[in-house]
N, C-alpha and C positions, 0 to 999 in steps of 0.2 A: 504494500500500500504506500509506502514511503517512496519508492522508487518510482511511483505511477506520480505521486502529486510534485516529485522533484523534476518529472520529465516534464508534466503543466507546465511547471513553474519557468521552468528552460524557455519553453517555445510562448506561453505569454510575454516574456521577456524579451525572445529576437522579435517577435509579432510586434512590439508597443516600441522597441526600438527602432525600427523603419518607418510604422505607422506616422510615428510622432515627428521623423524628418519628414517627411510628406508634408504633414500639416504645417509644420514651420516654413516652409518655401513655400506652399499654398498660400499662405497669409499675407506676402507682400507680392507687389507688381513688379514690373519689368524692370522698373528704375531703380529699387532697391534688390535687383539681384534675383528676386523673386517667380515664381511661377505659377501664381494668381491669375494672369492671364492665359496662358501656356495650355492650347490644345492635347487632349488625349483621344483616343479612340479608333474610330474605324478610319481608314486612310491614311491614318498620320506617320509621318515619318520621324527620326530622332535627330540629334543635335547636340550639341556640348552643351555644356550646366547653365549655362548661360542662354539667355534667351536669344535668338536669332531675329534679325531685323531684315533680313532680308527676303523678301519672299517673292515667292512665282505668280505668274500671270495665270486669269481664269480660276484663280480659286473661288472657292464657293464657300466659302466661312467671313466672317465679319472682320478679317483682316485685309481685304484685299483694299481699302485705304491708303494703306502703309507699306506701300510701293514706294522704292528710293529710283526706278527706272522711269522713262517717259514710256510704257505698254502700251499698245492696245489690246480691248478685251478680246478679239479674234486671234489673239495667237495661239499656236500649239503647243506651246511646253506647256505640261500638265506634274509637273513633281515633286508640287501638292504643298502643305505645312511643313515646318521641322519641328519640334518642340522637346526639349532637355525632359518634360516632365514625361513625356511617351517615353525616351531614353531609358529614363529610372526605371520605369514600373515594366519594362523587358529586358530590365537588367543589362544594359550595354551603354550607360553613361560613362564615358570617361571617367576618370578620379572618382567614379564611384561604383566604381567594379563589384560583385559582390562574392565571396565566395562559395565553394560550390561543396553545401552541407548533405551529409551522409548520417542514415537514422543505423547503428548499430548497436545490439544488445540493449532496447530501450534507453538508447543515448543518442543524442547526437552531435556527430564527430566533422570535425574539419580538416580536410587533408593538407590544409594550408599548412606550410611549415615559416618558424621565425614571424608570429608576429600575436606571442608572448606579451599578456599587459598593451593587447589592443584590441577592440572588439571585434568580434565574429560576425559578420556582414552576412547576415540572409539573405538569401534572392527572393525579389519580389514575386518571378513566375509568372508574368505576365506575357509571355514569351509570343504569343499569336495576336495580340489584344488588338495589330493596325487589324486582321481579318478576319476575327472572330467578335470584334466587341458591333451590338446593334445601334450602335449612337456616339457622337462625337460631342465631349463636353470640354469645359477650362477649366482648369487648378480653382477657383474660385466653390465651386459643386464639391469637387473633393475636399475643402478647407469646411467648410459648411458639415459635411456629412463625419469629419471626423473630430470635429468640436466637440459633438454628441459623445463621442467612444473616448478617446484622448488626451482634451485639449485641456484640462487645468487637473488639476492636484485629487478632487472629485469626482472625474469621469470614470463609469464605470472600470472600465480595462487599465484605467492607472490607481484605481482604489485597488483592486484583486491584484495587481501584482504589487502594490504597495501591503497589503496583508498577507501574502504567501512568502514573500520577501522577510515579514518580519516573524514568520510562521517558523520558517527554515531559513534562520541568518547563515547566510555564507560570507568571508571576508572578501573585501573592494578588491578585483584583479586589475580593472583597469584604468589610466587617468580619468576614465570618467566619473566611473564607480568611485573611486575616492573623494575625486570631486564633492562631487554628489554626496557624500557620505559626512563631510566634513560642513559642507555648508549648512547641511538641512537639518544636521547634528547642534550646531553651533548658531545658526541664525537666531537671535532676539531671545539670546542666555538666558537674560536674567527678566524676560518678562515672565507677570504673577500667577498665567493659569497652573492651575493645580495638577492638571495631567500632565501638562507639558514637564513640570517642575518633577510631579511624582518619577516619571518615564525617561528621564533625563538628568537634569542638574541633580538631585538627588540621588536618581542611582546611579549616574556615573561616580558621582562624591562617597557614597557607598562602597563601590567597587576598588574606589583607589586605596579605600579605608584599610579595606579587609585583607590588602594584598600584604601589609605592614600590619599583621595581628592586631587590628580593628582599630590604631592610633587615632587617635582623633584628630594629634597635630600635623597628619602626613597630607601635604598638596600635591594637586600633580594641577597647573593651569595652562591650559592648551586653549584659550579665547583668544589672545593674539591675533590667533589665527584668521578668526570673521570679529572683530574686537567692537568695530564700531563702523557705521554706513555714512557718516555724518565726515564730510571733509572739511576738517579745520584751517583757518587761516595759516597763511606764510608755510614754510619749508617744512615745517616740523611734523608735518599731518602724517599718521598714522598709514593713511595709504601711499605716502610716497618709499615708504622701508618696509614696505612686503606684507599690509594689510590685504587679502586676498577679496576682499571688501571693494579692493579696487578694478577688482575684472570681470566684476556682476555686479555691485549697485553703488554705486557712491552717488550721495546726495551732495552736492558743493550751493554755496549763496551767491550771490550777487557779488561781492566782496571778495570771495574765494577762487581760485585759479584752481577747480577741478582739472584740470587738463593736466597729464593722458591720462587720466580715470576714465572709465565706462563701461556700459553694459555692454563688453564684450561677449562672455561666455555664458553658454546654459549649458551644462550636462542634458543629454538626451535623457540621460535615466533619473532624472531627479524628482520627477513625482512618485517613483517607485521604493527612492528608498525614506519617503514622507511618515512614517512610522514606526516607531521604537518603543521595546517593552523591557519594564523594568528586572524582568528575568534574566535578559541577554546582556548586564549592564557588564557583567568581566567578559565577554566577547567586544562591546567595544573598548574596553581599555584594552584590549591585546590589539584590537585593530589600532589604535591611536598610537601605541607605545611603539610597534616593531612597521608599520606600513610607514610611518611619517617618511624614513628617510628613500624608500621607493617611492611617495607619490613627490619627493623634492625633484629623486632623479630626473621622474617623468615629466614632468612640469620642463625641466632643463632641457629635455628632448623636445618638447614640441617648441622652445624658445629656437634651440640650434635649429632648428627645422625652418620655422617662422623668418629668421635672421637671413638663413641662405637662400631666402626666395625674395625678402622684401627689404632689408635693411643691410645687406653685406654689400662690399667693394664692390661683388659682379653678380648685384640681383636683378636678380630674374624678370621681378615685377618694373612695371614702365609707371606704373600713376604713383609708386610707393613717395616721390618726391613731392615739396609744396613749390610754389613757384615763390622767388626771391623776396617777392612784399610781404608771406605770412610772417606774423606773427608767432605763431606758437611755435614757427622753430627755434626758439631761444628760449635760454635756463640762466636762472630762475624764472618762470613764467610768472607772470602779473595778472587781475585780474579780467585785463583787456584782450589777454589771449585763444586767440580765437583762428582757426581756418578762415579762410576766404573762399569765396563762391568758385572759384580754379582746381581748388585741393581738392583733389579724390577721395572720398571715403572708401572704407577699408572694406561694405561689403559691395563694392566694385572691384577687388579687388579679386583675380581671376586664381589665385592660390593657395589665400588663407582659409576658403569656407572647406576646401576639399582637406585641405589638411586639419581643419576641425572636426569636421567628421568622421575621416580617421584617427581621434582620438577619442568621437563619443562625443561632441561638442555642435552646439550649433549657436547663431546668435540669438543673445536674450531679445532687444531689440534693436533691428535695424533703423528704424524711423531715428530714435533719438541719436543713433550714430551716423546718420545721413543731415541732420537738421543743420543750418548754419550755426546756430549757435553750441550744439554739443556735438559737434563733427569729430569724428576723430579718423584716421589714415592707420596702414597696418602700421607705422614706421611706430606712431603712437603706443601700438598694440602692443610692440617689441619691445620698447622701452618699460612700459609699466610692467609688461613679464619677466623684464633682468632684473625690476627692485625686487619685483617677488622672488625669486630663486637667490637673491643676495644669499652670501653665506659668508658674511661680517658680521659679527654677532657684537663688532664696533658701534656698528652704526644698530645695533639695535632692529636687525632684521628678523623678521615674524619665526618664519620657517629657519632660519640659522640660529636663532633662540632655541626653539623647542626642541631640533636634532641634534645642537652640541652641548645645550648646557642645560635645560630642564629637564628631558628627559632622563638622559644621563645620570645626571644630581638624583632625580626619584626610583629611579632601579637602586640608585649606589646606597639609598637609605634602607629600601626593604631587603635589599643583601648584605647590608652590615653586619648582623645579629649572624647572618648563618656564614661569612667570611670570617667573622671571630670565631665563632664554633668550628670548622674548619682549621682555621690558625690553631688553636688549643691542641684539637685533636691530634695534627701533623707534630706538636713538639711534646705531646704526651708519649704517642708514639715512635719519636726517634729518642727520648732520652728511656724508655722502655728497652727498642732497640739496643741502643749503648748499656745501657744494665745491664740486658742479656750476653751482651758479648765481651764486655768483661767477667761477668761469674764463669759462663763456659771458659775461657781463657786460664783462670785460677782455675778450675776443674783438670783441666785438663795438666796444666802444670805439674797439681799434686799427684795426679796419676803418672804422669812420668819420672817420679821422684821415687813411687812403690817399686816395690823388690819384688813381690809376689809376683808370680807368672800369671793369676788370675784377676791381677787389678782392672784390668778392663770390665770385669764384670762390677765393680762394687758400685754402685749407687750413688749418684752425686750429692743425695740427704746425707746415706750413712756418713760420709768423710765428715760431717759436721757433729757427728752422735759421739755424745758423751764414752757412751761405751769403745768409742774407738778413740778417742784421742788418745789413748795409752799406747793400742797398736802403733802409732803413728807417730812415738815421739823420735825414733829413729831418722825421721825424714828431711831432710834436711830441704824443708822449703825456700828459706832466704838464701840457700846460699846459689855460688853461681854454679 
């Protein structure tokens, strides 16, 4: 029975993790990256992730407007749509390749090799869908229909794998899952509801207790981490030294130079891991204690990654640049720093969403990172993910705090007691040792001193027995 509901759990899991990238690029249009507009169906052809502007003469859908040619409508090319979102759901999008899962031994297995702590890409299966589907709709219909299933924290299919998830806790494998694990964990600490407090701050504070023979005075604080959403004036703000606060929600003021904070990232799997029982509270301290310095690694892998497409000497990306009157390319930013209406935002940018995805990632909101006034570019995105991965623990960075010197400090307190019990043992033990091999020593001595042809048999008690020290006054022990 356990094996039937871990296999659910599996396949609800890859199902809600495609599901839910569907819905998120359904929800925006063409100019945010999106494929809201973006034909499916019968006829349709694919295309890169990106929406195609370019389209054929005599089509029969409500794009034929959006001719970049002088046409007329009697020509012959007939080669119909392209659309990125037909791509995905037949499984042959560029950068979003999916791999090709295998059900054995009520499992299922991915022949994929090397790509360890990154998620397992279902295929959609849509594989016939231009010549079998009866109707031709836009990304708009699918956003619609999987709001219902999906789209926030409540919807059916992310409530169910949000309670089988907390049914059968498994540990975070991968950047997203950790993600995910640590925000939803950590998000609004120390607000008063009681469940939240019971299921959480309490039994995490529990768990740290019990691990130090129930001490009352043992901490372990890992908030740092999501500390505070609120961006304070001048340099010293919390998200500029690797508040992770800063690459999912930072609120800044008028007054405040938020920039490069924003709502870059959402874990795809983050309404799933939305509930936590006070049961499982010593499974997440194992998760927080022994993952942190994996999900730092991983974090530092998708910056290298990020860097060498949009921010290195020879990248890749062509918009990653602002043109010479922005503003925001200069440090310390002020509060008039700001893109300009030239500077590209980052989810035009034709590199970073593919490689969000393959880490489980998609954008929290595109709009506000497209807006003039909270614009941000990947180059931005790369910058605030180097404070995060700091590991200056000088400068008081988040995650270089908690893997070299908090945690550390909190293991070093609860194995104190049994490093001392250990140290005892070890010199009980060798001066035990050295006892022994002194007395055998003098054992052995005095028997080489007997005359008897049988002294090998006498007993290393009897030499000490009153009754024989008389035999034994012959024996010349001290001398040489």
């Amino acid at each position: 029975m356990t094996s039937l509901i871990c296999l659910l759990l599996d396949i609800f899991k890859r199902l809600y993790h495609q599901l839910y990238f569907v819905f998120k690029q359904c929800e925006y249009n063409r100019d945010l990256s999106g494929w809201s507009g973006c034909h499916y169906g019968r006829g349709i052809a694919g295309s890169g992730w990106q929406c195609n502007e370019k389209q054929c003469p005599n089509q029969t859908c409500d794009q034929k407007h959006d001719q970049i040619c002088n046409q007329n409508c009697n020509q012959s090319v007939k080669c119909g749509l392209k659309s990125p979102l037909q791509s995905f759901l037949e499984d042959g999008l560029p950068a979003f390749l999916p791999h090709q899962v295998k059900s054995e031994r009520g499992k299922l297995e991915c022949p994929v090799k090397q790509h360890f702590n990154l998620p397992c890409k279902t295929p959609m299966g849509f594989t016939d869908i231009s010549h079998m589907a009866s109707h031709t709709h836009v990304g708009k219909h699918i956003y619609v229909s999987l709001a219902r299933i999906c789209g926030d924290e409540w919807s059916p299919l992310s409530r169910l794998c949000a309670q089988l998830s907390c049914l059968l806790p498994t540990a975070p494998q991968t950047l997203g899952d950790m993600f995910a694990f640590y925000y939803t964990f950590l998000n609004g600490w120390k607000l008063t509801q009681n469940n939240r407090k019971l299921h959480r701050e309490e039994a995490f504070k529990s768990a740290v207790r019990s691990a130090n023979f129930g001490d009352p005075q043992t901490d372990l604080d890992v908030t740092p981490l999501f500390k505070s959403s609120g961006h304070k004036t001048g340099q010293t703000s919390k998200h500029l030294t690797g508040d992770l606060y800063s690459l999912v929600n930072c609120h800044g003021e008028s007054t405040t130079p938020s920039h490069p904070c924003g709502p870059y990232l959402r874990p795809i799997c983050q309404d799933m891991c939305s509930m936590f029982a006070a049961k499982n509270n010593e499974k997440y301290l194992t998760w927080i204690v022994y993952l942190t310095d994996s999900f730092h690694g991983l974090l530092k892998a998708l910056y290298e990654e990020c860097k060498n497409t949009c921010d290195g000497d020879r990248a890749k990306c062509r918009i990653s640049k602002c043109n010479k009157g922005c503003k925001a390319i200069h440090s310390p930013m002020s509060p008039t720093s700001a893109h300009t209406d030239n500077c590209n935002s980052i989810v035009n940018c034709k590199f970073i969403r593919p490689t969000l995805y393959k880490y489980g990632f998609t954008h929290k909101d595109c709009k506000s990172l497209s807006d003039n006034s909270g614009k941000r570019t990947c180059k931005d995105f790369c910058m605030i993910l180097k404070s995060a991965i700091s590991e200056e623990c000088s400068k008081r960075a988040a995650l270089a705090e908690l893997i070299y010197k908090t945690i550390p400090d909190y293991l070093c307190e609860i194995r104190w007691p049994f490093m001392l019990t250990l140290l005892a043992l070890w010199s009980l033990s060798l001066l035990y040792l050295l006892h022994i091999v002194v007395v055998r020593l003098d054992v052995l001595r005095i028997r080489s001193h007997l005359r008897s042809p049988s002294s090998h048999r006498i007993a290393a008690q009897s030499l000490l027995a009153a009754a024989r020290v008389k035999a034994l006054a012959n024996v010349k022990y001290f001398s040489p």
